[in-house]
C-alpha positions in Angstrom: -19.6 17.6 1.2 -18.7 21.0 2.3 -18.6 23.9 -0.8 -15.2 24.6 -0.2 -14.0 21.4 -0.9 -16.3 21.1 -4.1 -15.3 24.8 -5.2 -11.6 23.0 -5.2 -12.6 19.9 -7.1 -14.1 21.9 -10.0 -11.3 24.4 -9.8 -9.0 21.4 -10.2 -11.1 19.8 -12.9 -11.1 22.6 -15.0 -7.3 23.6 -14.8 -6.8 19.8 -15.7 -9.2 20.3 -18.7 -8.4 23.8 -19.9 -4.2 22.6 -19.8 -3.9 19.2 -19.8 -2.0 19.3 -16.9 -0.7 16.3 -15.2 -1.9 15.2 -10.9 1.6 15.7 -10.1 1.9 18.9 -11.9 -0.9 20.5 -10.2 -0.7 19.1 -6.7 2.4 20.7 -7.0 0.3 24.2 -8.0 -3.0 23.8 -5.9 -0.9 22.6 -2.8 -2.7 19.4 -2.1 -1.1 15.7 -2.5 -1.8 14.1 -5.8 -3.4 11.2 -3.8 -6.4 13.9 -3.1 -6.5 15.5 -6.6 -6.7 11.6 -7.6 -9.5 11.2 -5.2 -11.1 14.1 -5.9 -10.9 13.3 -10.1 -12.4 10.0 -9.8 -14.8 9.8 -7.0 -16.1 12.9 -6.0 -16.4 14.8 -9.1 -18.2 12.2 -10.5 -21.1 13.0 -8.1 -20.5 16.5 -8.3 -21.0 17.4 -11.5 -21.0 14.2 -14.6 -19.9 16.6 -17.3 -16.8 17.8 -15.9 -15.7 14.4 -14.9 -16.2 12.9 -18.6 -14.4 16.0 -20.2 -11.5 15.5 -17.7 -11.5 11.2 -17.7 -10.9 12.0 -21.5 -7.7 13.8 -20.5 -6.7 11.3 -18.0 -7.2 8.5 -21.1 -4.8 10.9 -23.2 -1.6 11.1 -20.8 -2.2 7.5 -20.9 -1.9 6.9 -24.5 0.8 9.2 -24.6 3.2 8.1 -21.3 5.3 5.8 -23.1 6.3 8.1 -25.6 7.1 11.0 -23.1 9.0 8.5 -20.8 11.1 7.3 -23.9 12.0 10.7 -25.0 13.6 11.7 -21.1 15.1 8.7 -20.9 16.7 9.9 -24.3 17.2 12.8 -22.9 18.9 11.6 -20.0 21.3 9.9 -22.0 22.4 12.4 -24.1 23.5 14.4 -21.2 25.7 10.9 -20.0 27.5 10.7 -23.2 
């Protein structure tokens, strides 16, 4: 793998695990799609460096647990604003 693209992955993986960020979120910030931050989070930073990649699956397992919430609270949001 060329060191540019792993300088990006563990630039990406530590953004993700210093903020909690979201893919979207910082595709939008890095400038690459989210299908290659995804990529890069769950294949490649696993053989680049194991720590990093536990520390940000961790985060990954967190917006999980916690998307049903957030996705109630815009659609409460949303309808607020409608009424």
């Amino acid at each position: 793998m060329k060191e540019y693209i792993e300088k990006r992955i563990i630039e990406e993986a530590n953004i993700i695990i210093n903020t909690k960020i979201t893919i979207r979120d910082l595709s939008k910030i890095i400038g690459v799609s989210k299908s290659t931050i995804h990529n890069d989070m769950q294949n490649r930073l696993k053989c680049i460096n194991k720590e990093l990649y536990d520390k940000v699956q961790s985060v990954f397992l967190d917006h999980i647990r916690t998307r049903h919430y957030l996705g109630g609270l815009s659609t409460q949001k949303k309808y607020k604003k409608v009424i």
